[in-house]
C-alpha angles and dihedrals in degrees: 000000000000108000118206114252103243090046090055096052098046087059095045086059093047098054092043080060106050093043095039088122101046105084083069121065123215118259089231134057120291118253105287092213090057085051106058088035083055091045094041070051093057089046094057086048084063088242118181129205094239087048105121094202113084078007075146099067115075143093101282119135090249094046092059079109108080095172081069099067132116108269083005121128130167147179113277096207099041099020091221112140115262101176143016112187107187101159135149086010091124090226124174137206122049142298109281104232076231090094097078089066084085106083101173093057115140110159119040120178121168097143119140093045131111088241108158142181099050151265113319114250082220095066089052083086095058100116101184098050110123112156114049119175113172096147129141100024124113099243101178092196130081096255098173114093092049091061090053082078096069109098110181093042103137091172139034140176129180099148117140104034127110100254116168121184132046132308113260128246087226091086092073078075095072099075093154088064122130103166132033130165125175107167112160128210099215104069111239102357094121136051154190120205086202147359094233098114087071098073090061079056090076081157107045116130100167121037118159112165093167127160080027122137100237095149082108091061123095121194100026090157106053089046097053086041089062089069099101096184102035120135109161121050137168131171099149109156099025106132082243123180127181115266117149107107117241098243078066094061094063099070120079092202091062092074138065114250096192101068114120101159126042134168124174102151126141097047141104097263090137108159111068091192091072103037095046099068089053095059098040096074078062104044092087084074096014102127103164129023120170114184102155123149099022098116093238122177138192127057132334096249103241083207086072092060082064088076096108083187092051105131110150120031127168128172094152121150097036138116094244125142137197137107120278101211089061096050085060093048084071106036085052081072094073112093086210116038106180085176100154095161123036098176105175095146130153090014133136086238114138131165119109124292093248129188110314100167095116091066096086102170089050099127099160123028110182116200115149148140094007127108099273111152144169117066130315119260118245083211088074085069081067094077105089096170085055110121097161129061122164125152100145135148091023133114103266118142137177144074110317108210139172099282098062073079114028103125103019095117085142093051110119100157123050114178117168099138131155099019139116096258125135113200118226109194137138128250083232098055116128107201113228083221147079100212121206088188140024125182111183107148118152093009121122105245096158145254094292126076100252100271089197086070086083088074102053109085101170105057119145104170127032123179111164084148113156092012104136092245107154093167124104114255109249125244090244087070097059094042094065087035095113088077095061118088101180120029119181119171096139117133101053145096098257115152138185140049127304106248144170135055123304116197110237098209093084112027097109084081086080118107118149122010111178110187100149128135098039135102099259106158135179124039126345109240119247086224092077098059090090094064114106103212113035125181107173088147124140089021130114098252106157103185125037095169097093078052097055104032097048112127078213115124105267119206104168123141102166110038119169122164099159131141098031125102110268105150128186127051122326108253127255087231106106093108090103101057107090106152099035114136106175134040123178114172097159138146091020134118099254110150130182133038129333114253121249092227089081086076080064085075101096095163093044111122097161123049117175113178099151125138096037131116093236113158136185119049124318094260125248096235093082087069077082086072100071089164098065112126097171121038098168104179094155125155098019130127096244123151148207130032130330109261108257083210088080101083091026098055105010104056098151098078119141104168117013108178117174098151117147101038140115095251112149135192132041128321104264117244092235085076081085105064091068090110090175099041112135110169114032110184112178096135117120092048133100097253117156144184123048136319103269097248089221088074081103077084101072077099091185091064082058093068133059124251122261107236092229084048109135130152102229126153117209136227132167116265128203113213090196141000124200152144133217138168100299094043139284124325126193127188107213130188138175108264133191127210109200119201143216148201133200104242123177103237125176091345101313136106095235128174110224116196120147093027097040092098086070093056111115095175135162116182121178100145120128100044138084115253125148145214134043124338098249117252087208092073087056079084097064082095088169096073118126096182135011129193129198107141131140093018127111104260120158137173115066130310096270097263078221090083107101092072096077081089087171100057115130098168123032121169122178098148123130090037138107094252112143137167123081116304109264110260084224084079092076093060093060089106089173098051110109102162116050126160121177094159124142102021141106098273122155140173127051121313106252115247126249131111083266098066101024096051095058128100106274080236085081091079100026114135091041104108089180107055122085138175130080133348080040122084083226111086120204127264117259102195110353078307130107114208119210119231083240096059088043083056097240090303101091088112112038108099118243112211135198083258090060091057084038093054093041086056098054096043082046093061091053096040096048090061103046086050103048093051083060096055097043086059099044124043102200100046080064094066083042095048095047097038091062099041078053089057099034092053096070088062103036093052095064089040092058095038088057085052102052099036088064097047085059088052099054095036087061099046087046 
């Protein structure tokens, strides 16, 4: 952790004073008894005779001196041990209760060892004990309430090791303490209900409590602000609201004056409004303030850009608006702007980048991803001492020339991608600096590939993706290729072959090389197969065989070359290949047989080999890669029957899609035993026999999809590789790879990737299996289509399925299938593709907006069905009636609320009329004349009517 200057100082004095006599050793023998306690010391260490490190402690005749011992000092008047420093020696085993045995101790550091068990309750009584560093061990003990007897303790670290519980109250004891540190490894494990106990600290310059659980303290505030004299604070991490009220805010004597650095990141601060008065008493010493992911919203307060002394400020990952032209209007104010970190990104901060050339000390500006637009100042190529760039993913726009770098010879990191920027540099242009990284994407850097790449030796990372680059791209690129560790120029027009030589000394730095969406042609170097992440895909590669067969290292783990024009046989080459994850040879020209190498894959878990023109049987070599999770062999011309060892050896299938192949014979029962398969696609084969009825057992089609749900496979990825003078560096995240599948849905071919983890997706159309259509998969409530179409089903629709609740797309039609359609149909309220054509269905249509709402086509093909959406209405009696003699309401449905809503409008209108007729004599012959004409009619129109509401009463 960064300590503050002045604090570092102070402590450097201190210990000066309290070891003043240590650099020279007494004349005489050191204290026998501080010797034996130092050895019994070295044994709990499990020290060994043959151990180089303390080879200089033991009971030779040259060692009697123990002063003389390495991280050893003692007084020069008394001979009593002042100070062990045992740091960074990587010791294990435990402290020796020995220790206690010197009395005179005053400075302790065994930090950086593998020390367990805890602090012996025996050195709690060491009184003069000042200076205590026991951090990074992994003590396995609760060691803090003992150190709350050390009374003289001044400074105290016990960051890096694995603590769990609650701070004791016993640290209100140390009020002597300067410096304390308590920063645990393990996030959240320890706590603190409040912050009281601080106030007991007056004379606390360094407190960093980060990682620890605080959500529990109220008042946090008010508590760090009663350390008059604190300078130093961290409580990043801390699960921190704001909680101090806003009468508080009003009163200068509530805060602390002396903070000068402050970080606090990583909280739920949230409301800027709130925090940032609290902050602003400090800002006349405030050096360094770091806030960043704490979701804070509101305005950047313009009051913070005062701070004269301001040199590192970060606020990235907020919500915080504002326009930034308008926080370096004030700060331009500052005769001295010792600025060195400007961090604003992933912000909603918009406004234009201005001149910043008068902030001279300025070495990293973070911009990006916000809403800056306008052009980009050349002022911005003034700040020499500038290393970091990175105004990506924003709005910018303009022409970007040479003197947007004229003088950045310090400058190791460019990021302007995804903005609307065209480049305007000369082929001739020789760059003042030696860039790490470069981020380019989506900016228009010309038709040429950037001659002024050739200069830059050192690169890690390269992305000039979407770039408008149609050059080749020359031979002198791929021959300095082995320092790059992520390459991304996909997206382009880049044509021609990769050529040149590329040194092998070097090449394991590749990680990720992204050249897909060009127009590469000819043979994929061998040279690229120790990359661990390769996408050649939609390119005009015609070999792949110096590739494969290479006996080059090959360290790929995500390999996809599809759609490019490789034609012949695969090669048996994939031996090699031992950490490969993902294949995805799809949409080539690939013939013959696949090669039984491919069984060498152990780590596989995504094959992808559609779109070829592969024959013969899938061979049985591939039941060796039992963690496959996607095997995709779609649209192939592949024969025989489906291995019964899928299912048996391979349990781990997610997606199995063979569709559009010659497989024969019946699905295997050990289909079944894919307890995780999401997406089966067998459909466009000859299969033939009956649905295993134990296909109730795909348990993960019985359960709905999470929305977040996505089939993904991870990997490390390395942002950026480099060396430099003191050795290599490399920048490694967490990565995720998701994968995809082609499915046909609603009568299109469609790839699904990010969303492919949702599908819940059965397809057996286009074969010829028999038999009923199994009520048991009427429990894979999780499907979201089913296709059964042009088969030889017979038997009724199973009346069980309404319960697929979550069915968009059903398609039963070209089938046998004959009885009435289930009235459970009309309660799928999500189905929005449904086809029973051109089967044996009877009976009337039920009615529901489901059913009634479709294309009549649906159930076209069914002469025996009637009701609505047909032109063809049902029989009452033995008698059809037409729509004409229905008078054009045959199919609207009369409910209990229609006979509900005539009586009543009977009972007002019976009165009104019979008050008339009383009155008048002949309106009642009329009146009556006309009810005698109208009941005839009346009557058949009613009985249709009922007699459909029974019916529907009794099938519901």
């Amino acid at each position: 952790m960064m300590m503050n200057g002045v604090v570092y100082v102070v402590l450097v004095v201190q210990v000066l004073a309290w070891t003043s006599s240590a650099v020279v050793v007494a004349s005489g023998k050191c204290i026998e008894s501080e010797r034996q306690a130092l050895l019994s010391l070295k044994r709990g260490f499990n020290a060994r005779d043959d151990d180089d490190w303390l080879s200089s402690w033991g009971d030779g005749e040259q060692q009697k001196e123990c002063c003389n011992w390495e991280g050893v000092k003692c007084s020069n008047v008394t001979g009593h041990v002042l100070m062990l420093d045992l740091h960074g020696y990587h010791f294990a085993g435990s402290i020796s209760p020995s220790l206690a045995e010197l009395h005179y101790l005053n400075y302790l550091d065994l930090s950086f060892n593998n020390l367990v068990g805890g602090f012996p309750l025996q050195l709690t009584n060491m009184s003069f004990l000042r200076y205590l560093d026991l951090s990074f061990n992994t003590f396995d003990e609760i060691i803090l309430p003992q150190l709350g007897n050390l009374l003289s303790l001044e400074h105290l670290d016990l960051s890096g090791i694995g603590f769990s519980g609650t701070i004791p109250h016993h640290f209100k004891n140390l009020s002597r303490l300067q410096y304390l540190q308590l920063d645990p490894y393990n996030e959240n494990y320890l706590l603190s209900s409040d912050l009281q106990w601080l106030s007991q600290l007056p004379s606390l310059r360094h407190f960093s409590l980060s990682q620890v659980n605080l959500s529990g303290a109220s008042n946090w505030q008010r508590q760090v602000s009663s350390l008059s004299h604190l300078q130093y604070l961290d409580l990043n991490g801390c699960n921190l609201v704001h909680s101090m009220p806003t009468s508080s805010l009003a009163s200068p004597a509530n805060f602390s004056t002396s903070l000068s650095y402050v970080d606090i990141s990583h909280n739920s601060l949230r409301d800027a409004s709130f925090i940032f008065p609290w902050l602003m008493n400090s800002t006349s010493s405030l050096v360094t303030l770091i806030m960043n992911d704490n979701g804070l919203t509101g305005t950047i307060p313009l009051s913070l850009f005062h701070s004269c002394n301001l040199a590192n400020l970060d606020l990235s990952k907020n919500n915080l608006t504002g326009e930034f032209h308008e926080c370096i209007r004030i700060f331009s104010h500052c005769a001295h702007k010792p600025l060195q970190i400007l961090d604003l990104g992933s912000n909603e901060i918009t406004g234009m980048v201005p001149d910043l050339s008068h902030l001279s000390s300025l070495q990293k500006l973070r911009l990006d991803n916000n809403r800056l637009n306008g052009a980009i100042h050349e002022g911005i190529g003034q700040l020499s001492n500038l290393s970091e760039l990175s105004l990506g993913n924003n709005l910018l726009h303009g022409l970007i020339s040479e003197t947007h770098f004229s003088t950045l010879s310090n400058l190791h990191t460019l990021d302007l991608s995804h903005n609307a920027l065209v480049f305007n540099i000369s082929a001739e242009w020789v760059a003042p600096f030696d860039l790490r990284i470069i981020n380019l994407a989506s900016c228009n850097l010309g038709a040429n590939f950037p001659r002024w790449l050739q200069t830059q030796v050192n690169i890690g990372h390269l992305d000039i993706s979407q770039a408008q680059i149609s050059s080749s791209v020359p031979n002198w690129f791929w021959e300095r290729f082995s320092t790059i560790s992520y390459l991304n120029l996909s997206h382009n027009h880049i044509r021609g072959k990769i050529e040149g030589s590329v040194p092998g000394n070097n090449i394991v730095s590749l990680q990720t090389i992204d050249l897909s969406f060009n127009l590469f042609e000819g043979p994929i170097p061998a040279f690229l197969s120790s990359a661990s992440q390769l996408l050649l895909s939609n390119n005009r590669f015609s070999t792949v065989n110096p590739f494969l067969c290479a006996n080059s290292w090959k360290f790929t783990k995500f390999m996809d070359l599809s759609n490019n024009y490789p034609r012949g046989q695969l090669p048996d080459c994939w031996m090699g290949f031992e950490f490969l994850v993902l294949l995805d040879l799809s949409d080539n020209h690939f013939y013959g047989n696949m090669p039984r190498s491919l069984g060498s894959l152990k780590n596989i878990q995504s094959i992808h080999l559609g779109g070829n023109n592969f024959s013969g049987e899938i061979p049985s070599s591939l039941n060796n890669c039992t963690q496959l999770q996607v095997f995709d062999a779609a649209n192939n011309q592949l024969s025989g029957t489906i291995p019964s060892w899928i299912g048996e050896n391979i349990a781990k299938l997610l997606v199995l899609n063979l569709h559009s192949n010659k497989f024969h014979g019946s699905i295997p029962l050990s289909i079944c035993n894919l307890h995780q398969l999401r997406v089966l696609d067998l459909s466009l084969n000859i299969l033939s026999g009956n649905v295993p009825k134990c296909i109730s057992n795909l348990s993960a089609m019985a359960t709905q999809a999470n929305p977040d749900a996505t089939i993904s496979h991870g990997y490390n990825y390395v942002f950026a590789a480099f060396h430099d003078t003191t050795g290599y560096y490399q920048l490694e995240f967490p990565g995720f790879y998701n994968d995809s599948t082609s499915l046909m849905w609603k009568g299109k071919m469609s790839k699904y990737g990010s969303i492919l983890g949702l599908l819940r997706s059965i397809d057996f159309s286009n074969n010829r299996l028999t038999g009923e259509i199994p009520s048991e998969m009427m429990s894979l409530i999780g499907l979201v289509s089913l296709n059964l179409s042009r088969n030889l089903f017979s038997g009724h629709i199973p009346p069980t399925i309404g319960q697929l609740k979550s069915i968009d797309f059903l398609d039963l039609s070209r089938n046998h299938l004959s009885g009435t359609i289930p009235s459970q149909l009309a309660q799928l309220d999500r189905l929005s593709v449904l086809d029973l054509s051109y089967n044996d269905l009877s009976g009337e249509i039920p009615l529901g907006t489901q059913l009634q709402t479709r294309d009549a086509s649906d159930y076209a093909g069914n002469p025996k069905l009637c009701g609505a959406p047909l032109n063809k209405t049902c029989p009452i009696h033995g008698h059809q009636i037409s729509e004409h003699e229905a008078d054009g309401d045959d199919e609207q449905f009369v409910s209990e609320g229609f006979y509900i809503a005539m009586a009543a409008g009977f009972v007002m209108a019976f009165w009104g009329v019979c008050f008339s007729l009383i009155l008048k004599k002949s309106w009642r012959y009329a009146y009556f004349k006309l009810l005698n004409d109208v009941y005839d009619k009346l009557y058949v129109f009613i009985a249709i009517k009922v007699a459909k509401f029974k019916r529907i009463r009794s099938q519901g």
